[in-house]
N, CA, C and O of each residue as an XYZ file, in Angstrom:
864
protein
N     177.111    137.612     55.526
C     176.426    136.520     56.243
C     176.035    135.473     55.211
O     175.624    135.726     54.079
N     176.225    134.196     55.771
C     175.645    132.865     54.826
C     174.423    132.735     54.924
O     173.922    132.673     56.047
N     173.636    132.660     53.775
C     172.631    132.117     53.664
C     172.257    131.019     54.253
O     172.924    129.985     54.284
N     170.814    131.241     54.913
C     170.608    129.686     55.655
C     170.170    128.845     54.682
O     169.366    129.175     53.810
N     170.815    127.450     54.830
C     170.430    126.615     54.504
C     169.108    125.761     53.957
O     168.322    125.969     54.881
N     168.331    124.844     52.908
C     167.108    124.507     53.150
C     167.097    123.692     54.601
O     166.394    124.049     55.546
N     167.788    122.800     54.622
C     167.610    121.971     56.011
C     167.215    122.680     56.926
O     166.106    122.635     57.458
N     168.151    123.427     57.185
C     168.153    124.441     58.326
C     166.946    124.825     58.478
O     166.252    124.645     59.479
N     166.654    125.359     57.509
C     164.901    126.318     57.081
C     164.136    125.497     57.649
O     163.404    125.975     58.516
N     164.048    124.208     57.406
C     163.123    123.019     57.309
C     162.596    122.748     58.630
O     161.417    122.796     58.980
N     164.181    122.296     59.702
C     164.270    122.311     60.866
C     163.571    122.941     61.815
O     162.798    122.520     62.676
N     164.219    124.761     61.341
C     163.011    125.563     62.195
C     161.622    125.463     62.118
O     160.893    125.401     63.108
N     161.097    125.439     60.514
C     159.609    125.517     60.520
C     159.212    124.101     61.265
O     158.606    124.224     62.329
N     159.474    122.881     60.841
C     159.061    121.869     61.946
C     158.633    122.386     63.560
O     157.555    122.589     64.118
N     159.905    122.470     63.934
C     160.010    123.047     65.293
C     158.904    123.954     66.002
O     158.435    123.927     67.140
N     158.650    124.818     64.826
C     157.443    125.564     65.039
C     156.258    125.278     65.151
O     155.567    125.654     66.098
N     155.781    124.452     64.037
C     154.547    123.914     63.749
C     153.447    123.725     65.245
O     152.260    124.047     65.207
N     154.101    123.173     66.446
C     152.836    123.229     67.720
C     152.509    124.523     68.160
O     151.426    124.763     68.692
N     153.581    125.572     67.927
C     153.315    127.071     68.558
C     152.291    127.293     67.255
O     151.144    127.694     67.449
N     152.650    127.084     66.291
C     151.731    127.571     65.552
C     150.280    127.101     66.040
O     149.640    128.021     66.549
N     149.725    126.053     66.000
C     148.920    125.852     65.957
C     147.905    125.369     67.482
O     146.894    124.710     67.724
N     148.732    126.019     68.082
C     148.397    126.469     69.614
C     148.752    125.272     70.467
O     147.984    125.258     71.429
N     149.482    124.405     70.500
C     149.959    123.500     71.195
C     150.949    123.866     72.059
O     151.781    124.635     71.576
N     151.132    123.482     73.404
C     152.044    123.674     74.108
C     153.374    122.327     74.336
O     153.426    121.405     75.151
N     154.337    122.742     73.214
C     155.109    121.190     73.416
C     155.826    121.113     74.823
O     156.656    120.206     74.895
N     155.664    121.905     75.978
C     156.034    121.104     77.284
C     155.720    120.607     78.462
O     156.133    120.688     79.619
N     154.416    119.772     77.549
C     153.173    119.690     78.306
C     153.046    118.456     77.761
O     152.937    118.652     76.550
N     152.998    117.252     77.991
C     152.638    116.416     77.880
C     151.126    115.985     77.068
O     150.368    116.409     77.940
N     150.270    115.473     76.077
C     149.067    115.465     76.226
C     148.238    114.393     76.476
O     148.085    113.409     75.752
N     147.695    114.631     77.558
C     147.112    113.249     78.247
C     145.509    112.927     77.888
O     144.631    113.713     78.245
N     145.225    111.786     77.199
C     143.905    111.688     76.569
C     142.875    111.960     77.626
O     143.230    111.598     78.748
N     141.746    112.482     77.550
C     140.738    112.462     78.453
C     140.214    111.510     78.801
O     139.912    110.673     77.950
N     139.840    111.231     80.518
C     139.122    109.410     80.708
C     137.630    109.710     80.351
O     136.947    110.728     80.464
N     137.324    108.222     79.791
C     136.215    107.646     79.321
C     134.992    108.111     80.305
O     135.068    108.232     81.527
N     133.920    108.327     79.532
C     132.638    108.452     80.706
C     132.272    107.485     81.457
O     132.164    106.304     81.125
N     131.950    108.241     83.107
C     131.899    106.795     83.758
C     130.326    105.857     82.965
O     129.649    106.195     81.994
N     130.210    104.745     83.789
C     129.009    103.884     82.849
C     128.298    104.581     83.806
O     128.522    105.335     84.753
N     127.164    103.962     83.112
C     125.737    104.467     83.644
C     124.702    103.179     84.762
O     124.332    102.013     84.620
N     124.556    104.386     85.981
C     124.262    103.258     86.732
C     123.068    102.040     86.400
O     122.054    102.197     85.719
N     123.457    100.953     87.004
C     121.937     99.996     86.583
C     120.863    100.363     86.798
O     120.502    100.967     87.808
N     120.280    100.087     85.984
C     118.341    100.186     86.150
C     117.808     99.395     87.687
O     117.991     98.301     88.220
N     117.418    100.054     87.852
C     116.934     99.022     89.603
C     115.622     98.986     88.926
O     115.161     99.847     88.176
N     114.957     97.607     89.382
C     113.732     97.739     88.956
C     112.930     98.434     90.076
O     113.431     98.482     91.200
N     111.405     99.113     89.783
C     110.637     99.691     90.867
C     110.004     98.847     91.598
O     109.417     97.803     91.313
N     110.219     99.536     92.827
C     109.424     98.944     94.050
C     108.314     98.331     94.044
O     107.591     99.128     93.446
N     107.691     97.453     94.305
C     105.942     97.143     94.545
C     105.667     98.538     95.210
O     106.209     99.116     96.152
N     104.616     98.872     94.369
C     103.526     99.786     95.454
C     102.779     99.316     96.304
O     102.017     98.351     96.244
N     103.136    100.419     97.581
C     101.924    100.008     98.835
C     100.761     99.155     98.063
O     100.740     99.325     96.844
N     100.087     98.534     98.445
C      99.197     97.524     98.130
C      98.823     96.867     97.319
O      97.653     96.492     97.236
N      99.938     96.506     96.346
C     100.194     95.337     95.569
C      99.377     94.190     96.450
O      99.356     93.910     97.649
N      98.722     93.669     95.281
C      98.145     92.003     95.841
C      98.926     90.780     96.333
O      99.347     90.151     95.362
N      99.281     90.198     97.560
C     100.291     89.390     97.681
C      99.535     87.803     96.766
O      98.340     87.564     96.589
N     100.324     87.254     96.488
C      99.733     85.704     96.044
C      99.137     85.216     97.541
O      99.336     85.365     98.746
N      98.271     84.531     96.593
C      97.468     83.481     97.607
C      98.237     82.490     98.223
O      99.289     82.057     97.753
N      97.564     82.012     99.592
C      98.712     81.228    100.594
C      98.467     79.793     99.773
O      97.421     79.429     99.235
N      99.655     79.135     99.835
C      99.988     77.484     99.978
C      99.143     76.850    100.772
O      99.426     76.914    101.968
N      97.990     76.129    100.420
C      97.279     75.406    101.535
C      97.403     73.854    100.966
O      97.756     73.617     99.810
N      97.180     73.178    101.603
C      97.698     71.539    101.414
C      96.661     71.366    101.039
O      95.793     72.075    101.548
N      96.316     70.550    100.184
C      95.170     69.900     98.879
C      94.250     69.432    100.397
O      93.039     69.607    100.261
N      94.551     69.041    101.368
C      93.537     68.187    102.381
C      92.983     69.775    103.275
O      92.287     69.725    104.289
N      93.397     70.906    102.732
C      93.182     72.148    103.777
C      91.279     71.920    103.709
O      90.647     71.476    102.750
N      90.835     72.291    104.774
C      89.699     72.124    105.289
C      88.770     73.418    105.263
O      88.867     73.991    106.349
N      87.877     74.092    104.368
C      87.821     75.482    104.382
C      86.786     75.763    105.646
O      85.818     75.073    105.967
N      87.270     76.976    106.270
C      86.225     77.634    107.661
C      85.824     79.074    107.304
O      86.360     79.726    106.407
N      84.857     79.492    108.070
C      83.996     80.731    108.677
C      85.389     81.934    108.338
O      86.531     81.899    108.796
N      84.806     82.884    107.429
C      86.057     83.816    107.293
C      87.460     83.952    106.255
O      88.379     84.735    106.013
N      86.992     82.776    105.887
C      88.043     82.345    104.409
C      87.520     82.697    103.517
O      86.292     82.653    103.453
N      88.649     83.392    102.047
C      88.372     84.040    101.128
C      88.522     83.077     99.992
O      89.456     82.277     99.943
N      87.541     83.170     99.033
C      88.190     81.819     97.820
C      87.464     82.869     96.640
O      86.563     83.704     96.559
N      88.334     82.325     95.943
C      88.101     82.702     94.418
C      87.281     81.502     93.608
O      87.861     80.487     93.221
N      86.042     81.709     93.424
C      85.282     81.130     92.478
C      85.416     81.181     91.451
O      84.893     82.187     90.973
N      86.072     80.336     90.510
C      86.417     80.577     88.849
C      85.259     79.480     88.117
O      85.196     78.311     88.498
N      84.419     79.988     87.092
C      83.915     78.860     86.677
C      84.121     79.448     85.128
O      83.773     80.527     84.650
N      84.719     78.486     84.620
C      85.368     78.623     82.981
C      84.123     79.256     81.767
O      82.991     78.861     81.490
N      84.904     80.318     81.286
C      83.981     80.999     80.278
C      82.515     81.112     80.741
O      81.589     80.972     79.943
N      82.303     81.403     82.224
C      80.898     81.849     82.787
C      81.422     83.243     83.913
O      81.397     83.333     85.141
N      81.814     84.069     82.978
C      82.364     85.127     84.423
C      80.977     85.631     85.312
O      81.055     86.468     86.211
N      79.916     85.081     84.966
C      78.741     86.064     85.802
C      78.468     85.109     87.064
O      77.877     85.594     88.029
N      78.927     83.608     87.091
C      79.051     82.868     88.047
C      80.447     82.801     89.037
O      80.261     82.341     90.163
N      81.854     83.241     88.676
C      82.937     83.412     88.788
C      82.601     84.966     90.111
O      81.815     85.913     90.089
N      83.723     84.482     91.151
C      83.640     85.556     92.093
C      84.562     84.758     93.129
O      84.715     83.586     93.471
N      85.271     86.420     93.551
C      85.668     86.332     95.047
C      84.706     86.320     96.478
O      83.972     87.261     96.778
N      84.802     85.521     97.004
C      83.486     85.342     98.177
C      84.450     85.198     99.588
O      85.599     84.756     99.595
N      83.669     85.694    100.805
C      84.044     85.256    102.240
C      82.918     84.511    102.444
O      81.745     84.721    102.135
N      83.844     82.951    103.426
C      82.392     82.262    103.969
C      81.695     83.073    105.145
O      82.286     83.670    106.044
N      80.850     83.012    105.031
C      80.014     83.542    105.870
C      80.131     82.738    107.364
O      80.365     81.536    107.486
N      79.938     83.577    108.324
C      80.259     82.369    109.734
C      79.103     81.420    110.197
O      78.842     80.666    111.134
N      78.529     81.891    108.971
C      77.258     80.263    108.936
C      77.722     78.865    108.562
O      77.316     77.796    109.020
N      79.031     79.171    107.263
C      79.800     78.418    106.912
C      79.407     78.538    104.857
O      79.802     77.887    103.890
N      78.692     79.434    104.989
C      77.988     79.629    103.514
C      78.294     80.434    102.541
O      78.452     81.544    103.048
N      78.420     80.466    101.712
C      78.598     81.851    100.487
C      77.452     82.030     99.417
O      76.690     81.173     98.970
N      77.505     82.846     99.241
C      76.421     83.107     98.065
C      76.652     83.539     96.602
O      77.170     84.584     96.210
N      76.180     82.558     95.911
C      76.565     82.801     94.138
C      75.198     82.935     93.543
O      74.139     82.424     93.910
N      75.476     83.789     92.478
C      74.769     84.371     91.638
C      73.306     83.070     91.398
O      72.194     82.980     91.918
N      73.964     82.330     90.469
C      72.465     81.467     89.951
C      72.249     80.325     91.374
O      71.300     79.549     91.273
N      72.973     80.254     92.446
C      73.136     79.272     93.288
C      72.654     79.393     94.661
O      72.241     78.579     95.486
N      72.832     80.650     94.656
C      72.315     81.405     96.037
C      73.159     80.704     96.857
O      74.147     80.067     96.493
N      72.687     80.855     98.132
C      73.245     80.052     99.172
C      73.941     78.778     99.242
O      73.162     77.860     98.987
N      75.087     78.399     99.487
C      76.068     76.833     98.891
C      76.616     76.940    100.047
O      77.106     78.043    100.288
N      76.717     75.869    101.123
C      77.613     75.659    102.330
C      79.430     75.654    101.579
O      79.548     74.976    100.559
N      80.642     76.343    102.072
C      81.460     76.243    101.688
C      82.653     75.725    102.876
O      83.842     75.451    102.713
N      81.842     75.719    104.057
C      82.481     75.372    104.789
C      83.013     73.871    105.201
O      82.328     73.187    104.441
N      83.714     73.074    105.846
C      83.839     71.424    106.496
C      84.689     71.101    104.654
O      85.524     70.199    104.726
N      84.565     71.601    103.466
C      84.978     71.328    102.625
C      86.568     71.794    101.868
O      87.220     72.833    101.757
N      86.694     70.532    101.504
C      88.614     70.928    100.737
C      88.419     71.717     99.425
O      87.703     71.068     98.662
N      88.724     72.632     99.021
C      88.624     73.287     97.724
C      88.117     72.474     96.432
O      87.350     72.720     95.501
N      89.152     71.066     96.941
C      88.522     69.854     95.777
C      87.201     69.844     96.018
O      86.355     70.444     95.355
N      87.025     69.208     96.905
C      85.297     68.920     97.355
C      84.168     69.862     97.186
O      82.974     69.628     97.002
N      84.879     71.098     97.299
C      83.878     72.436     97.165
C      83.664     72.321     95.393
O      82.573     72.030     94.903
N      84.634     72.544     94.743
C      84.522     72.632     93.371
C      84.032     71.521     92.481
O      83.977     71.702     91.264
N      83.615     70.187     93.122
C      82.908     68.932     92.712
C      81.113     69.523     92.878
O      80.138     69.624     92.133
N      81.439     69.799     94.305
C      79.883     70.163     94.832
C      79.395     71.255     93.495
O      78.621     71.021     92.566
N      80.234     72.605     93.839
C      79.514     73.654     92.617
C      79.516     73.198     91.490
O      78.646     73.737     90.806
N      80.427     72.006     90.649
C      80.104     71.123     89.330
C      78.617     71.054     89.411
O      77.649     71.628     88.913
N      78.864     70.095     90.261
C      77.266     69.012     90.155
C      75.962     70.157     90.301
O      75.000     70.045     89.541
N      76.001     71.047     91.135
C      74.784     72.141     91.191
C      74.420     73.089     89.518
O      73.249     73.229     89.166
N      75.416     73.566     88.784
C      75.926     74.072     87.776
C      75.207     73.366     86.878
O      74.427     74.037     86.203
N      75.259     71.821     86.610
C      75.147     71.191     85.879
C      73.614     71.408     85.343
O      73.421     70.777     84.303
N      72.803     71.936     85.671
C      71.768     72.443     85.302
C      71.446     73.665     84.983
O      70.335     74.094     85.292
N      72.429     74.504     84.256
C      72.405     75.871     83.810
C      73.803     75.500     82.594
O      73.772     75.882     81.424
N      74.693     74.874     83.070
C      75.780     74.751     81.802
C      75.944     73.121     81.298
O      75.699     72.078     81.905
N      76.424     73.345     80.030
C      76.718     71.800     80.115
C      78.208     71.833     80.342
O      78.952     72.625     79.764
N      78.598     70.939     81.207
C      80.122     70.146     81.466
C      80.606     71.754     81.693
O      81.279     72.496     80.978
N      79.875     71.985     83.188
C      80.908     73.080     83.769
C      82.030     72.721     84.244
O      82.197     71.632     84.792
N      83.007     73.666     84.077
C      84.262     73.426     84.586
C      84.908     74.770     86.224
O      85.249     75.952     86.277
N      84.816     74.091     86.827
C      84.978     75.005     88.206
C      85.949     74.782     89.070
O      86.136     73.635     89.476
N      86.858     76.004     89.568
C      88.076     75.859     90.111
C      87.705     76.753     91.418
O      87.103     77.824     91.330
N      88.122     76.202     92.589
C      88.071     76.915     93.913
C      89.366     77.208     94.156
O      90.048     76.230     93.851
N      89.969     78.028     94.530
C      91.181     78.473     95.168
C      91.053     79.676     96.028
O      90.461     80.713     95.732
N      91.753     79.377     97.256
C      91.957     79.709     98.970
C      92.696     81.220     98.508
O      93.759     81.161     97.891
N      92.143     82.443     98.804
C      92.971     83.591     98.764
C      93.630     84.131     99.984
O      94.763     84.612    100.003
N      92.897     84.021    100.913
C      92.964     84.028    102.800
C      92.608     83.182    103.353
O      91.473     82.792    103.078
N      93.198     82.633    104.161
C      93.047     81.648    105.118
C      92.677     82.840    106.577
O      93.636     83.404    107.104
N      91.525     83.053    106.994
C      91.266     83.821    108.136
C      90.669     82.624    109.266
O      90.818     82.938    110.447
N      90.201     81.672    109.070
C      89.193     80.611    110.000
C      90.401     79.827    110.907
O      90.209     79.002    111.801
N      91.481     80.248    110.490
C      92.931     79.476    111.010
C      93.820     80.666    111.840
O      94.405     81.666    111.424
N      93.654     80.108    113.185
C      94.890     81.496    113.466
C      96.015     80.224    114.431
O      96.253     79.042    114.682
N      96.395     81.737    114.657
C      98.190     81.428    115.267
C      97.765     82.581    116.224
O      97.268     83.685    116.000
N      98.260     81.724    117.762
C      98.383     82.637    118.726
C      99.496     83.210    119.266
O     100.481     82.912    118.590
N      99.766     83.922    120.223
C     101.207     84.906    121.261
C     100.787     85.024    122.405
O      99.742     85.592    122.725
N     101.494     84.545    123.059
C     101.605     84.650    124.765
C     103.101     85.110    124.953
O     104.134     84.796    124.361
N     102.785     86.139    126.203
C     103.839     86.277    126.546
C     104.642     87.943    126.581
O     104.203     89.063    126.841
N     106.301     87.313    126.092
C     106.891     88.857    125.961
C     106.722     89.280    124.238
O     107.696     89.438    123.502
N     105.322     89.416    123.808
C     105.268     89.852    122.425
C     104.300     90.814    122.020
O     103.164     90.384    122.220
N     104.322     91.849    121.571
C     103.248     92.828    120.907
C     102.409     92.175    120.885
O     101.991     92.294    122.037
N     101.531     91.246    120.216
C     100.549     90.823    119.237
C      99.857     89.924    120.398
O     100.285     89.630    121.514
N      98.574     89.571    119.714
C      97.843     88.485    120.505
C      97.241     87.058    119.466
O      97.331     85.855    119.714
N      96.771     87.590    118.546
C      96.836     86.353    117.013
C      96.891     87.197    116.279
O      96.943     88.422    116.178
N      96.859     85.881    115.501
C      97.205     86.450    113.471
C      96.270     85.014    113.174
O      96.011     83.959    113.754
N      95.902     85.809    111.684
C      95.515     84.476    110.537
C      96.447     83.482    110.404
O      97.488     83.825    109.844
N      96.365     82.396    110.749
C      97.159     81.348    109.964
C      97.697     81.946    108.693
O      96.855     82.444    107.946
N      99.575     81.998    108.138
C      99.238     81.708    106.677
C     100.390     80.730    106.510
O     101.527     81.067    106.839
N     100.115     79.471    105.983
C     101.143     78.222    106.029
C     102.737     78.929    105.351
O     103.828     78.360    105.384
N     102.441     80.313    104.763
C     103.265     80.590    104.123
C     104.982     81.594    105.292
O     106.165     81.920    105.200
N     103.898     81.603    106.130
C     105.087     82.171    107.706
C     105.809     81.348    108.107
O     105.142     80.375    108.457
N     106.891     81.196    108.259
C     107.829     80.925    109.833
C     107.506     81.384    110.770
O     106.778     82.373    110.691
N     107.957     80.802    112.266
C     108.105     81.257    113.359
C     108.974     82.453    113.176
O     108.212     83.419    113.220
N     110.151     82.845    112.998
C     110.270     84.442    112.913
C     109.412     85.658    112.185
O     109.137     86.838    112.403
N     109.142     84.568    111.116
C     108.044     86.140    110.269
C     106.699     86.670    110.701
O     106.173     87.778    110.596
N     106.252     85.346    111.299
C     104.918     85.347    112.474
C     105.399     86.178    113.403
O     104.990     87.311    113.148
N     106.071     86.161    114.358
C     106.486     87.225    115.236
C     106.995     88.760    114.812
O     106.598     89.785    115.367
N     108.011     88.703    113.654
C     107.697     89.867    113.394
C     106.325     90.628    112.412
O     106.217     91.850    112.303
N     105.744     90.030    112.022
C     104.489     90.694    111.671
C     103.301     90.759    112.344
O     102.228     91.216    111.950
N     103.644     90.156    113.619
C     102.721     90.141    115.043
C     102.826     91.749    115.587
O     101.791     92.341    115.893
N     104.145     92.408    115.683
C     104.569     93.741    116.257
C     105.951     93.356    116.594
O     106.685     94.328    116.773
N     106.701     91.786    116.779
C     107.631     91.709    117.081
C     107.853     91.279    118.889
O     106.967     91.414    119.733
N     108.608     90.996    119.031
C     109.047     90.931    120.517
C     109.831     92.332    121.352
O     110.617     93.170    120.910
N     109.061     92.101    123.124
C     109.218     93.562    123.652
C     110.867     92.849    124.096
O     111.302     91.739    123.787
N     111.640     94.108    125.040
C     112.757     94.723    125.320
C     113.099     92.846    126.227
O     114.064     92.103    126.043
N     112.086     92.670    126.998
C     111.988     91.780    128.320
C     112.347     90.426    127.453
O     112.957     89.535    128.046
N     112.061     90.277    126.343
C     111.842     88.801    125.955
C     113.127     87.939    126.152
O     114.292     88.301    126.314
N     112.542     86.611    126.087
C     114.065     85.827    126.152
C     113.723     85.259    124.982
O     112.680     84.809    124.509
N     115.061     85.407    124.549
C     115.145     84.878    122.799
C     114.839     83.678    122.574
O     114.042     83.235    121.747
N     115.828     82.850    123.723
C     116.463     81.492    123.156
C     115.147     80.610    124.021
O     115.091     79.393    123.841
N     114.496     81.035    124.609
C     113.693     80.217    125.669
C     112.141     79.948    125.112
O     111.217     79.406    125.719
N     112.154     80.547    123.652
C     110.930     80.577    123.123
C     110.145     79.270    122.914
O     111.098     78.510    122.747
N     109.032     78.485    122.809
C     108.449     77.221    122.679
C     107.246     77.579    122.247
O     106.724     78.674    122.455
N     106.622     76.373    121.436
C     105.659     76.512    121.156
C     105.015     75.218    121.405
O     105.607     74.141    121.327
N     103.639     75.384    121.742
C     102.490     74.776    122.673
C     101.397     74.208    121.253
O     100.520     75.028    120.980
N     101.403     73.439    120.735
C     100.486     72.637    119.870
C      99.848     71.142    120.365
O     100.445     70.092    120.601
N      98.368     71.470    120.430
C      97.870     70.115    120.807
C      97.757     68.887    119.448
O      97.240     69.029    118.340
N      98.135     68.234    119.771
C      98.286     66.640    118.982
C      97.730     65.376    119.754
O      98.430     64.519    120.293
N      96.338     65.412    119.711
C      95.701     64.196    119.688
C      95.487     64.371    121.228
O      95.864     63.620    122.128
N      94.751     65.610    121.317
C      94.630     66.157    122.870
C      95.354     66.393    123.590
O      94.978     66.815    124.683
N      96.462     66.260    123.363
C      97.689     66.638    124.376
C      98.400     68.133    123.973
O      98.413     68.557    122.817
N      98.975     68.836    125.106
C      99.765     70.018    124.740
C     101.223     69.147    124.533
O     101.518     68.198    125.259
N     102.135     69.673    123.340
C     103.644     69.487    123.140
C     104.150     70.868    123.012
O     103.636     71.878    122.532
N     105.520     70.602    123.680
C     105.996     71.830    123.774
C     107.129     71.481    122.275
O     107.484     70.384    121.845
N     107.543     73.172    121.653
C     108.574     72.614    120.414
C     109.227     74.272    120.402
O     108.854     75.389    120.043
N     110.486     73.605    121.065
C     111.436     74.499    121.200
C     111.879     75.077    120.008
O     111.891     74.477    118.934
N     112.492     77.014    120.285
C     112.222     77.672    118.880
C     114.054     78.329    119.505
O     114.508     78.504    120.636
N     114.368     78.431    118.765
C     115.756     79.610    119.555
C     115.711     80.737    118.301
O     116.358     80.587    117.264
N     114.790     81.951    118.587
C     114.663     83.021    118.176
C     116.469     83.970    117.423
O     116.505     84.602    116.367
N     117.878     83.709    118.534
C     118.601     84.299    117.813
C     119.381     83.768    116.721
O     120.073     84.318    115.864
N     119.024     82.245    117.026
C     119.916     81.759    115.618
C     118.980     81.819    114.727
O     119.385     81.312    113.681
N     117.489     82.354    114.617
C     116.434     82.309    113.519
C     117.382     84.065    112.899
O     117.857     84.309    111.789
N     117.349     84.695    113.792
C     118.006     86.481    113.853
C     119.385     86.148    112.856
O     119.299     86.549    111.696
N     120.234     85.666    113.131
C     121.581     85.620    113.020
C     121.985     84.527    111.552
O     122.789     84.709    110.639
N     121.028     83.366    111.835
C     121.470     82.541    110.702
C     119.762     82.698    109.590
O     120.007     82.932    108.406
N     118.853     82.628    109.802
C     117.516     82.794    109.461
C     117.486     80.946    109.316
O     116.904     80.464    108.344
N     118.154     80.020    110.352
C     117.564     78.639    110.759
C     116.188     78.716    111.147
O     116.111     79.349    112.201
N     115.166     78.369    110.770
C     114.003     77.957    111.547
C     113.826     76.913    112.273
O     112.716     76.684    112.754
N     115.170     75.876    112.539
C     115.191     74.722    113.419
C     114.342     73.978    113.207
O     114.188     73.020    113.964
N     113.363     74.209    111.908
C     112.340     73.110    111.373
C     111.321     72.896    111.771
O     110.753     71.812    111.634
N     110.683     74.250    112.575
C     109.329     74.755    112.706
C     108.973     74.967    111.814
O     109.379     75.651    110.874
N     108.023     74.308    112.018
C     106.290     74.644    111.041
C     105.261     74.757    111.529
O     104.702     73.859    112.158
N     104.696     76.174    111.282
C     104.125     76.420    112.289
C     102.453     75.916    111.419
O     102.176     76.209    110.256
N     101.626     75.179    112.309
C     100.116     74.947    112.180
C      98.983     75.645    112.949
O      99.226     76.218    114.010
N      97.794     75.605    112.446
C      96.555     76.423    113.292
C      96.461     75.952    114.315
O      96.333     74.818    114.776
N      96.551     77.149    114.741
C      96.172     76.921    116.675
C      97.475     76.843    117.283
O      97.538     76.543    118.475
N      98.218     77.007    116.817
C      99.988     77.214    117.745
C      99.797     77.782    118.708
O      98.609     77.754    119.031
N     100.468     78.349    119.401
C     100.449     79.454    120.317
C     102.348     79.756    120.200
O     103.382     79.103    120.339
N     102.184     80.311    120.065
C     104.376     80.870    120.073
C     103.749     81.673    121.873
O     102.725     82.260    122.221
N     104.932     81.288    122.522
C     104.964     81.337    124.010
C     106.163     82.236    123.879
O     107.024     81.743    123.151
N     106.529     83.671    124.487
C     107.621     83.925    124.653
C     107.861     84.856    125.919
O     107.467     86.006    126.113
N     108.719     83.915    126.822
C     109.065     83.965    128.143
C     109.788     85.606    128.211
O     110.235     86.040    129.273
């Protein structure tokens, strides 16, 4: 017999080399897929009773009986306070006692507590701002859960209704109106509830104190 060859030799051991080393050459080897990513961070929920911001009231808003304001008076926190007017129309502060807060615009209120101040600080500085508007409501007649709510300039006609309880089974959507007196007179101002549903149009209601949302 002939001696094998080096080539030859060479050949086989190549050949060998995956059995050796535990590879299966009739097997294809397919890289492993990448880890999937990692889902996004959602940020957390507000907790049940998070503080909502204070409502939008128009610089001319008129404060009433039942409204909440934040008394800020700069670098004097022992004069500084959250107050309800009283349905006398009054609130009560620390060095001030008794101060009518009512018939007055936040401006006007915070001139008034200046000028009273002015004899305990020098060149007080005092900010009124509206936290609840309660002396203002919005009424419901009709096919709707609710009977009023607080005014808050910050509602639509749909969000007013649904945070009223919403409208019952009976209601008519599109037939909705609302009843606001202007200069003693009732005006009616048509609302169409499903294109508020469907498109979130408010048809350019704005709703003011003392509305009444009517729903047939």
């Amino acid at each position: 017999m002939r001696p094998l060859s080096r080539a030859f030799f060479a050949l086989i051991l190549v050949s060998a080399l995956p059995v050796l080393y535990g590879q299966d050459v009739t097997k294809p080897v397919i890289p492993a897929p990448p880890p999937p990513a990692p889902a996004p961070v959602q940020p957390p929920a507000a907790a049940p009773g998070t503080p909502q911001p204070p409502p939008v009231v128009a610089p001319d808003y008129v404060i009433g009986p039942k409204d909440n304001l934040a008394i800020s008076v700069f670098k004097e926190p022992t004069e500084s306070a959250s107050v309800e007017v009283r349905p006398d129309g009054y609130i009560s502060l620390a060095l001030l006692g008794d101060v009518k807060a009512a018939d007055f615009t936040p401006t006007q209120l915070a001139q008034d507590l200046t000028t009273r101040l002015k004899k305990y600080f020098i060149d007080p500085v005092v900010t009124v701002t509206v936290l609840a508007v309660n002396s203002k409501l919005v009424f419901f007649s009709g096919e709707i859960k609710g009977g009023a709510m607080p005014y808050n300039p910050r509602l639509t006609p749909q969000q007013a209704i649904i945070e009223d309880g919403g409208l019952t089974q009976y209601a008519k959507k599109t037939k909705i109106y609302i009843l606001r007196t202007v200069k003693g007179k009732q005006v009616k101002i048509r609302f169409n509830y499903k294109i508020a549903e469907k498109t979130g149009d408010q048809q350019g209601v704005i709703l003011l104190p003392g509305d009444v949302i009517v729903v047939p």
